[in-house]
N, C-alpha and C positions, 0 to 999 in steps of 0.2 A: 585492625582499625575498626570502629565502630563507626556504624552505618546507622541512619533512623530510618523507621518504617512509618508512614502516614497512612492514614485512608485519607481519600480525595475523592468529591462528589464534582465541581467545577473546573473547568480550566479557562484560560483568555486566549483564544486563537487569532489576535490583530495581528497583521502583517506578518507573518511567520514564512518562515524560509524552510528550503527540506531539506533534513536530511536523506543522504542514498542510504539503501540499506546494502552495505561493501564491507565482506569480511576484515579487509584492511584499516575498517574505521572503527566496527564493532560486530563482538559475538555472540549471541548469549546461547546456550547449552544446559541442558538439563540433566544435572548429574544421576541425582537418584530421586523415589517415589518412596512417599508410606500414605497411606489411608488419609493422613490428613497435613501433610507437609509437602512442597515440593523444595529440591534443595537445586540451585541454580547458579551457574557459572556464566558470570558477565566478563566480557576483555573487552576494553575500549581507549581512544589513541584521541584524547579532547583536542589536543590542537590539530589534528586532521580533519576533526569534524567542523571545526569551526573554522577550517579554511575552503574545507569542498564545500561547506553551506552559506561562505561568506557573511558571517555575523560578525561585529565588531569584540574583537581579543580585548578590545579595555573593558566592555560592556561589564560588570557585577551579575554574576551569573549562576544558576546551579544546570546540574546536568541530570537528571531523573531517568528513570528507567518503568517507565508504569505498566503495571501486570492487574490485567481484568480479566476477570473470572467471576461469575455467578451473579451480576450487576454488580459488584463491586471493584472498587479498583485499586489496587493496593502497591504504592508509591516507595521506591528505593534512591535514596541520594547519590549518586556515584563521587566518590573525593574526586577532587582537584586535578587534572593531568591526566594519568593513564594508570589503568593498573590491570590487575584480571584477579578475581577477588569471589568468594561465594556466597552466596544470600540462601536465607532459607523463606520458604513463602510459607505462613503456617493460617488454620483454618480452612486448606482449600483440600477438598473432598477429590479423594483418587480420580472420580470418573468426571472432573468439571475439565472443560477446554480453554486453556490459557492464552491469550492475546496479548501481545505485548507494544508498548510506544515508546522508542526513545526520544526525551523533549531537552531544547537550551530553553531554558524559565530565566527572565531577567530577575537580578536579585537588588537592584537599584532602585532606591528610596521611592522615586517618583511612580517609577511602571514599576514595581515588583508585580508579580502574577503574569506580567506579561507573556506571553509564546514568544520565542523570538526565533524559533525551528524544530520538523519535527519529523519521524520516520512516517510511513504507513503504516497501521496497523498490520503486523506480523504474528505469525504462529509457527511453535518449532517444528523442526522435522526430528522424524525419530529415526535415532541409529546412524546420524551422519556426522562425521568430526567435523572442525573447524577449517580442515583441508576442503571440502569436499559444500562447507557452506552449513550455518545451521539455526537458518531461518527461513521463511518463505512469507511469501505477501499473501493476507489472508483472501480467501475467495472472495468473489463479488458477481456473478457470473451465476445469476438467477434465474433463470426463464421461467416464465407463467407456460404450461402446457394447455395447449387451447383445444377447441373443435370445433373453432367456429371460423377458421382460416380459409375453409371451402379448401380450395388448390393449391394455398401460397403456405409454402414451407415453415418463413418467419415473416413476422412483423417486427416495426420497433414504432409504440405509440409515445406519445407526450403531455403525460397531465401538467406539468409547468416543464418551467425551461430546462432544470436540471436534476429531473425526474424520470429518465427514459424507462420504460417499460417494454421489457424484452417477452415477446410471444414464440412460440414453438407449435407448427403441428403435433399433435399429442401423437398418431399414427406413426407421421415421420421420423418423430423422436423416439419411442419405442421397437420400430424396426430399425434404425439408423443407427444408433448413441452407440454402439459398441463396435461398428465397423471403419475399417481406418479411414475410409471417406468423409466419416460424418465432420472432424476436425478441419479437414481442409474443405471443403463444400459449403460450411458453413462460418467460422469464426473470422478469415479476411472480410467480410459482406457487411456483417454484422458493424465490425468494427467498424468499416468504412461509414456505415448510415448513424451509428451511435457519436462517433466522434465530429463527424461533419455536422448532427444536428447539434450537439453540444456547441460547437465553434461559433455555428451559424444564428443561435439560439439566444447567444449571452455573449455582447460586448466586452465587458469585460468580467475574465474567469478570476480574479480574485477575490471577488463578491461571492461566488461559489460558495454554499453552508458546507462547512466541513463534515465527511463524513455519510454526505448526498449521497445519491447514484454516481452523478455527474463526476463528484469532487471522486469517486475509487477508481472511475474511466481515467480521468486525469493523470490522476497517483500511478494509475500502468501504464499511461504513453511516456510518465515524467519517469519515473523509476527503473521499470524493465525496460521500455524500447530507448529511453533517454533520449528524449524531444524536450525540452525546457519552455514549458507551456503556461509558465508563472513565475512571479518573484523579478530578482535582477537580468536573470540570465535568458529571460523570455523570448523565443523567437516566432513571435505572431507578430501579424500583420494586422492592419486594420479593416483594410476589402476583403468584401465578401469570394473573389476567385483568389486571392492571394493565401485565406485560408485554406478554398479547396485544394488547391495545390499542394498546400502541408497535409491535409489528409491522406492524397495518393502518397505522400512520403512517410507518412507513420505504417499505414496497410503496405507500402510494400515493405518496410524494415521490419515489418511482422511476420511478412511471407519470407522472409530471407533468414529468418532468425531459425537457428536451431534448437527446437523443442524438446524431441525425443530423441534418444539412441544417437546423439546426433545427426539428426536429420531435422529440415526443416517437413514442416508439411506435406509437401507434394511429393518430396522425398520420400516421407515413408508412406506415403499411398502407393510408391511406385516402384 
């Protein structure tokens, strides 16, 4: 079956819905490498997607798969329904780092271009089949290393609303980053002050610029810890304690989550 390939510089992100990123819905895998091709394996299940993301089934529709690489972004149409099928991505140099967005594009006369859903941006994992997952949400999780923190560990400052700016003792981080402490010591806290200022900061999160700070903290309460924090399925409130309370309910569904080796945090510290 023939597939077109575009290049795309814009997209229209109005009102868009997300897709999960769920083996069950879709895979993508990287079969093999040469110097200037990658060759890649997509499985994907459209009416699953389009029922876990509730977008309308009559809607006129495409389903894309978009692979960015080197500021470019280079666009795959996936047919109709389901399939698992290979693409070759050609021009992209062995040593560039692939990102990938699966999107529903409305295809109807009035909104074509429209977003009407879309993943996180994802990067593959190397060496893991389709059992096992073979995708990851890409990092976001920047700290500035500072030396002007005096005593205090971290900070988290706010040049606008959905802007956080994460600080690090440079010392702290340097003697700390590799000991199993450092994980649990720090990343419940963090969350807690980043998401609560987020909540607290911005009325409402669907005005969020896609692709913010704000909007990748979102994409990992909405995604991996699955809090529905936008769109239909939203469970915010609109008082200010009524959010806090959803904050101690994402920090603790993060403390409870197993990260490593199976284990959550405090688990493998202890």
């Amino acid at each position: 079956m023939a597939v077109r390939t575009t290049f795309v510089d814009k997209w229209n992100y109005t009102n868009r819905k997300r897709i999960k990123q769920k083996p069950e819905l879709f895979i993508v895998e990287q079969v093999s490498r040469t110097p200037n091709t990658v060759n890649l394996r997509v499985q994907w299940d459209q009416a699953e997607i389009l029922k876990e993301s509730r977008v309308d089934p009559s809607i006129k529709r495409l389903l894309v798969l978009d692979v960015l690489f080197l500021g470019n972004t280079q666009r795959l149409e996936l047919p109709e329904g389901g399939a698992a099928e290979e693409f070759v991505i050609e021009e992209c140099p062995d040593n560039a780092i692939l990102e990938f967005r699966l999107k529903l594009v409305s295809n109807e006369e009035e909104t074509r271009g429209v977003l009407l859903a879309a993943t996180s941006p994802f990067k593959l994992k190397t060496g893991l089949g389709p059992n096992e997952g073979s995708f990851v949400t890409s990092g976001f999780f920047h700290p500035e290393l500072s030396d002007s923190l005096g005593s205090r560990i971290w900070a988290v400052t706010w040049p606008a609303p959905d802007a956080p700016v994460i600080s690090l003792n440079r010392s702290y981080f340097e003697k700390s980053k590799d000991k199993p402490y450092f994980a649990a010591h720090l990343f419940p806290e963090i969350l807690r002050a980043v998401i609560g200022g987020i909540l607290l900061r911005n009325d409402d999160l669907e005005v969020i610029e896609e692709q913010s700070a704000a909007d990748e903290w979102l994409n990992f309460v909405e995604q991996i810890l699955e809090f529905p924090l936008r769109g239909d399925d939203a469970e915010l409130e609109a008082g200010n304690e009524e959010r806090l309370e959803l904050v101690e309910k994402i920090v603790s569904a993060f403390a409870d989550r197993k990260w490593r080796n199976g284990n959550t945090l405090l688990e493998e510290l202890i």
